[in-house]
PLY file of the C-alpha trace (Angstrom):
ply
format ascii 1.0
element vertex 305
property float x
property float y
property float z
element edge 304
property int vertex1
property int vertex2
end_header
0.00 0.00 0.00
2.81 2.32 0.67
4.33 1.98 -2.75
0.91 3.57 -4.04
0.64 6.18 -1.38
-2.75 4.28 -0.07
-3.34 3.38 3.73
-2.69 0.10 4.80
-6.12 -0.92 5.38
-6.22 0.00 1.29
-6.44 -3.28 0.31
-8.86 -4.82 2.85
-12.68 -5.94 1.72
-15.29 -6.25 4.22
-17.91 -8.46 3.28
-20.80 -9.32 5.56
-18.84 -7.95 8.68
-16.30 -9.55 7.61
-12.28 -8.24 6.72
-11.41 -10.96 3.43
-7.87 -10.25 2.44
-7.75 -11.57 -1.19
-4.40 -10.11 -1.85
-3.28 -12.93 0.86
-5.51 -15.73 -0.73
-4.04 -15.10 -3.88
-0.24 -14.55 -2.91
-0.02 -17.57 -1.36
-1.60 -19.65 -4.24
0.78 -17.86 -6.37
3.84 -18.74 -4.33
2.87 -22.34 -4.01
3.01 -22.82 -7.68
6.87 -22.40 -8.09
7.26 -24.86 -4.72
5.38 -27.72 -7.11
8.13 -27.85 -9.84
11.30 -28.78 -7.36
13.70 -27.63 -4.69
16.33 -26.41 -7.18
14.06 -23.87 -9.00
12.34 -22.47 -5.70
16.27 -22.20 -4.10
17.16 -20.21 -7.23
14.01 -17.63 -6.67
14.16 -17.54 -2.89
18.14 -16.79 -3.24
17.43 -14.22 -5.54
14.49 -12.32 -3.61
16.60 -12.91 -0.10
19.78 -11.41 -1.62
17.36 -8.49 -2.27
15.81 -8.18 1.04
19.08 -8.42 2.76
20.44 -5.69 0.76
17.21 -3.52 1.50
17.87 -4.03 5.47
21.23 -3.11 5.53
19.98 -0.22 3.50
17.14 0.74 6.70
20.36 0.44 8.87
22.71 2.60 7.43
20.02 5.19 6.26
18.10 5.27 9.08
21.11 5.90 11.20
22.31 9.17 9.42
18.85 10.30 11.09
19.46 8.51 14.77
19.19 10.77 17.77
21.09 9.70 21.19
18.30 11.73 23.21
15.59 9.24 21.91
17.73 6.64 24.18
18.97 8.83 26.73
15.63 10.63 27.74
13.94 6.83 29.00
13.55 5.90 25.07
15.55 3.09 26.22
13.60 0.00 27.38
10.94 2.36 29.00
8.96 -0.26 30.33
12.06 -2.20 31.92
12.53 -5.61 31.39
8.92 -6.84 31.72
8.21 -4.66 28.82
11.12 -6.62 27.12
9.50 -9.78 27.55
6.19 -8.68 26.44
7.70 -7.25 23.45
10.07 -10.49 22.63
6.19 -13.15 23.27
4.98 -11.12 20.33
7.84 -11.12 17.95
8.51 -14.57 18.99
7.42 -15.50 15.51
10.06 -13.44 13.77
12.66 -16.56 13.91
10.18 -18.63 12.30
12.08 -19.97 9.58
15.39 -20.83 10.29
13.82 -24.29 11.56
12.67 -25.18 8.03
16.08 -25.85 7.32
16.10 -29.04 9.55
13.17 -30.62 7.04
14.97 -29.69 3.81
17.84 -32.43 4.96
16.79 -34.95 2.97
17.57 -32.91 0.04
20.94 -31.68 1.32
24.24 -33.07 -0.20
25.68 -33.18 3.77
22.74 -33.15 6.20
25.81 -33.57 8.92
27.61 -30.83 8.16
25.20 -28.67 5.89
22.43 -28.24 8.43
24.11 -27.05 11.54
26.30 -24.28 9.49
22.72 -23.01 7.58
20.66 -23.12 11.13
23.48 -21.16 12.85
24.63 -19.18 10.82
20.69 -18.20 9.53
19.83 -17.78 13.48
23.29 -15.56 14.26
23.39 -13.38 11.01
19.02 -12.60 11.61
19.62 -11.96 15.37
22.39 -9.49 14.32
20.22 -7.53 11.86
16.65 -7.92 14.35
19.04 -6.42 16.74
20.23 -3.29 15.03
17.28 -2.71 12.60
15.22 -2.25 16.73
17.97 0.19 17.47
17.84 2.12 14.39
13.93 2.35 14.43
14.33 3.80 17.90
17.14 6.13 17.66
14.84 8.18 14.70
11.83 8.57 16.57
10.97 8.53 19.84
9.36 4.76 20.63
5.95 6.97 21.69
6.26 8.40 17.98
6.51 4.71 15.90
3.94 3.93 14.19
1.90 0.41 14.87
0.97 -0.59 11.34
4.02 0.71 9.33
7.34 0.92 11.13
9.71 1.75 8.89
7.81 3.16 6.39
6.28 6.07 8.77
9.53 6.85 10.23
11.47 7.43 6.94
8.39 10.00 6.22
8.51 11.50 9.62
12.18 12.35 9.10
11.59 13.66 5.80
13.26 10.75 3.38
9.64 9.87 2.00
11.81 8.20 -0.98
13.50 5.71 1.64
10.04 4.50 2.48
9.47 3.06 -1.08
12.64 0.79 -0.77
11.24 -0.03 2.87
8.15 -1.24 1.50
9.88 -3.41 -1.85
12.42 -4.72 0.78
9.15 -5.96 2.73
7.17 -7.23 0.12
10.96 -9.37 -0.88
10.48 -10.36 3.08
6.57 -11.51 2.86
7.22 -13.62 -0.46
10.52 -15.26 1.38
8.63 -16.24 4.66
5.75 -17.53 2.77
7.51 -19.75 0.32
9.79 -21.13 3.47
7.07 -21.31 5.20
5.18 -23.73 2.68
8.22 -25.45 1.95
9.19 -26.64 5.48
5.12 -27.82 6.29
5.14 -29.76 3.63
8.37 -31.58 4.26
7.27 -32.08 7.62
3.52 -33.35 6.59
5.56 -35.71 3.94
7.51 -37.29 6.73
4.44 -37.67 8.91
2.82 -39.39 6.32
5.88 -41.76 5.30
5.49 -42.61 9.32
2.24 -43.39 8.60
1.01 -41.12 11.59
-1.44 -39.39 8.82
-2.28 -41.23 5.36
0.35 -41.95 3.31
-0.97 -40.47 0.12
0.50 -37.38 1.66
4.44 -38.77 1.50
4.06 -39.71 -2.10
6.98 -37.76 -3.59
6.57 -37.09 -7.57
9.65 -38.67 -9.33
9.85 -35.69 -12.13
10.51 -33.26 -9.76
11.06 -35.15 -6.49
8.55 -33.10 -4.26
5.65 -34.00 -2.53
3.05 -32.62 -4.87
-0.19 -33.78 -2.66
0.97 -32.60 0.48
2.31 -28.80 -1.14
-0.45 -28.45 -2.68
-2.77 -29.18 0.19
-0.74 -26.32 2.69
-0.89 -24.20 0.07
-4.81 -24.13 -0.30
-5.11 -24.56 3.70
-2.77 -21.49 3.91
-4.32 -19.41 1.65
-7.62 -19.53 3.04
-6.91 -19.36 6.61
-4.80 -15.84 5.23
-8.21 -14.82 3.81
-10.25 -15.42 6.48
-7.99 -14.51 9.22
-6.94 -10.54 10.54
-3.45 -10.28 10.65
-3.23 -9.65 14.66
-4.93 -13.33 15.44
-2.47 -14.60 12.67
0.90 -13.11 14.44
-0.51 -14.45 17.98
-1.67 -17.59 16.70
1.80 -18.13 14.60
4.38 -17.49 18.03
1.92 -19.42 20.20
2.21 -22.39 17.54
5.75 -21.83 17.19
6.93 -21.64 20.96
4.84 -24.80 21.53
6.75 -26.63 18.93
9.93 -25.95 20.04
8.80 -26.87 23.40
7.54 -30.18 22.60
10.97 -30.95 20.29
12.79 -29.54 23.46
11.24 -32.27 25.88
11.27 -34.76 23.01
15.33 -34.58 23.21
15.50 -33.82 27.00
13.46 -37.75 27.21
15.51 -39.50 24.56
18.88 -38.15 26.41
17.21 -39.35 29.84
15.60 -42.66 29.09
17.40 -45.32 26.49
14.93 -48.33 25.56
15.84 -51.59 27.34
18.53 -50.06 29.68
16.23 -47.65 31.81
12.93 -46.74 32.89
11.38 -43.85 31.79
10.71 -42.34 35.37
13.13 -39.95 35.39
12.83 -38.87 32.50
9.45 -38.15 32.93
9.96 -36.71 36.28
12.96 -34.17 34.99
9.77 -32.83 32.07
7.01 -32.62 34.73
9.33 -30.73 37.37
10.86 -28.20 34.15
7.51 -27.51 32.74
5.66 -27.14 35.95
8.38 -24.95 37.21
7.66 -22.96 33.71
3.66 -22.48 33.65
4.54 -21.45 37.55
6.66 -18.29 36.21
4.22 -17.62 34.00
1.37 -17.31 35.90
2.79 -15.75 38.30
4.22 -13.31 36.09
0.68 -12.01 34.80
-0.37 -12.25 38.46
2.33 -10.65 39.91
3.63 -7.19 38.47
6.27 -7.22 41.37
9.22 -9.65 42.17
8.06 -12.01 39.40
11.79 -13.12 39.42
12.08 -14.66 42.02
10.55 -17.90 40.91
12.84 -18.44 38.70
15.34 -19.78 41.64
13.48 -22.73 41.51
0 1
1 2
2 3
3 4
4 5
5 6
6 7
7 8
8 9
9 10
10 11
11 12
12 13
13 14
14 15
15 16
16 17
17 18
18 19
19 20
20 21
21 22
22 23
23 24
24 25
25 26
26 27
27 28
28 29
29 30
30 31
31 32
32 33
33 34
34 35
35 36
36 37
37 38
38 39
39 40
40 41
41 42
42 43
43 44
44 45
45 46
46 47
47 48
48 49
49 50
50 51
51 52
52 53
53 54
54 55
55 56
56 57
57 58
58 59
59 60
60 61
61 62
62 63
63 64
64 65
65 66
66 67
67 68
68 69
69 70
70 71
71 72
72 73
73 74
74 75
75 76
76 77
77 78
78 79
79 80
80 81
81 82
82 83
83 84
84 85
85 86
86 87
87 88
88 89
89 90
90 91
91 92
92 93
93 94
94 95
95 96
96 97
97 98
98 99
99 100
100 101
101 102
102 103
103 104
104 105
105 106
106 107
107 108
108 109
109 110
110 111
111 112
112 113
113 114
114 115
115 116
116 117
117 118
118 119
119 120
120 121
121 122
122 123
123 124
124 125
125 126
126 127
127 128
128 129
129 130
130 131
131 132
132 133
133 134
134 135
135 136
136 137
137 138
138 139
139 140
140 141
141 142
142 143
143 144
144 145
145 146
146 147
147 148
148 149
149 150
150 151
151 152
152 153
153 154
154 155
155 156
156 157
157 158
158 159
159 160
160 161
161 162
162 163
163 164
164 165
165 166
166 167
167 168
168 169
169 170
170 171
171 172
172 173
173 174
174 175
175 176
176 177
177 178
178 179
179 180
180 181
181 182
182 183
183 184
184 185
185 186
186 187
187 188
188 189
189 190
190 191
191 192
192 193
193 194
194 195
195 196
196 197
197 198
198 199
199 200
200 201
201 202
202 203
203 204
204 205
205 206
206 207
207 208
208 209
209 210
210 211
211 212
212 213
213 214
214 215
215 216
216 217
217 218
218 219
219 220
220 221
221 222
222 223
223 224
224 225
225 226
226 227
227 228
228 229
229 230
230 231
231 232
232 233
233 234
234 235
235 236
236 237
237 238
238 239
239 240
240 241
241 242
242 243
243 244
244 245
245 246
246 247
247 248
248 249
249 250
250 251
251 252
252 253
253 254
254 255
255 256
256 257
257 258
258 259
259 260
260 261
261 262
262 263
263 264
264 265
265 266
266 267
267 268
268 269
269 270
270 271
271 272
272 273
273 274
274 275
275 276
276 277
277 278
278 279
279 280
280 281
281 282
282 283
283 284
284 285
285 286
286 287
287 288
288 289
289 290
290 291
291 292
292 293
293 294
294 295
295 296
296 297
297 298
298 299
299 300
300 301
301 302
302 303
303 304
């Protein structure tokens, strides 16, 4: 919407009450296509488009901080809220570092799983945390955090500060970032659904793998539909709550799964412990957090525990 001057609610229909976002439905139909002809021709794409969007971040960083101010950190602009406002801030971006976990279900189309997927999750995780990091302190240092707007960042702030033209790379270098995520996105829930159904946990029509171009045409397709109508149905707020809360629980569940295969080995211990170690570490963690909403005040302290 920004790179046509229009509001950001430009693009929204309301039908019957309800907010449809057909741009959604229909970019994520789009995107699926490409993912249906093989993993070589949707790497060449998503190189191309991430190349792109990296260069258009570094661009926000170095041209937003000709603009920085130290009084917008100096004058409480720095973590205002202190560091419950931190967390509150980090539950709702959780879902920013969806992504780098896809790698882990492209590794039966890696050369060297071994070696291959370790470097690629790391080095994905360390370079994104780096640019998170100082794209938050560049936003901050322009405006004052009371001054940001909600719906576009970036966008607004190059305006405010009277680079208008910056704002038109912001928005191509997001538009790079929503095609990216999405294809990812698809790409890794498909691989996952394939291996679910090879396990026969689900039916296995949905691990047959076309030999032409060795992808799992059934299951892509099927995300893709799911995914585009749950985008057109869906606001954007319940989407970004409902995508960290989905996300934290998976890596909690993959985080007990290992904790339980490193404490119990089949046919040389019980399970007890193992069991015991989970119940203790996630009791102790639904503890903090209820307390936490409960308690504005010395939260912390169960965290000894």
């Amino acid at each position: 919407a920004n790179l046509i001057n229009k509001d950001t609610t430009f693009f929204d229909v309301n039908k019957a009450g309800y907010d449809l976002d057909f741009w959604a439905f229909g970019l994520v139909l789009v995107l699926t296509v490409p993912l249906l002809f093989g993993i070589r021709e949707t790497k060449q794409v998503n190189n191309i488009l991430t190349v792109i969007h990296v260069g258009v971040v570094v661009f926000i960083i170095i041209a937003g901080l000709t603009q920085a101010k130290a009084e917008n950190f100096t004058n409480g602009g720095f973590a205002p809220y202190g560091a419950r406002g931190v967390f509150n801030g980090a539950s709702l971006l959780f879902f920013s570092y969806v992504g780098f976990d896809a790698i882990a279900t492209t590794a039966e189309e890696v050369k060297n799983p071994g070696r291959d997927i370790p470097i690629g999750m790391c080095g994905a995780l360390g370079i994104v945390s780096i640019l998170y990091l100082l794209c938050a302190a560049t936003l901050t240092l322009m405006l004052p955090y009371t001054l940001i707007s909600t719906e576009a960042a970036f966008s607004q702030a190059f305006i405010d500060v009277g680079m208008k033209w910056a704002s038109y790379v912001v928005a191509v270098g997001a538009i790079m970032g929503i095609i990216t995520s999405t294809m990812v996105g698809t790409l890794a829930v498909s691989r996952a659904i394939c291996a679910l159904g090879r396990e026969y946990f689900i039916p296995p029509m949905f691990a047959w793998v076309s030999r032409r171009s060795q992808v799992p045409l059934l299951t892509t397709a099927v995300v893709g539909m799911v995914t585009a109508t749950i985008a057109l149905f869906t606001s954007f707020d319940d989407l970004l709550n409902l995508v960290s809360v989905c996300t934290l629980f998976t890596f909690w569940m993959i985080a007990n799964g290992i904790l339980f295969r490193h404490y119990y080995a089949p046919g040389i211990n019980k399970p007890w412990f193992a069991i015991f170690v989970l119940t203790y570490i996630t009791g102790t963690s639904l503890g903090l957090a209820v307390y936490y909403q409960l308690k504005p005040e010395g939260w912390i302290g169960l965290a000894i525990p």
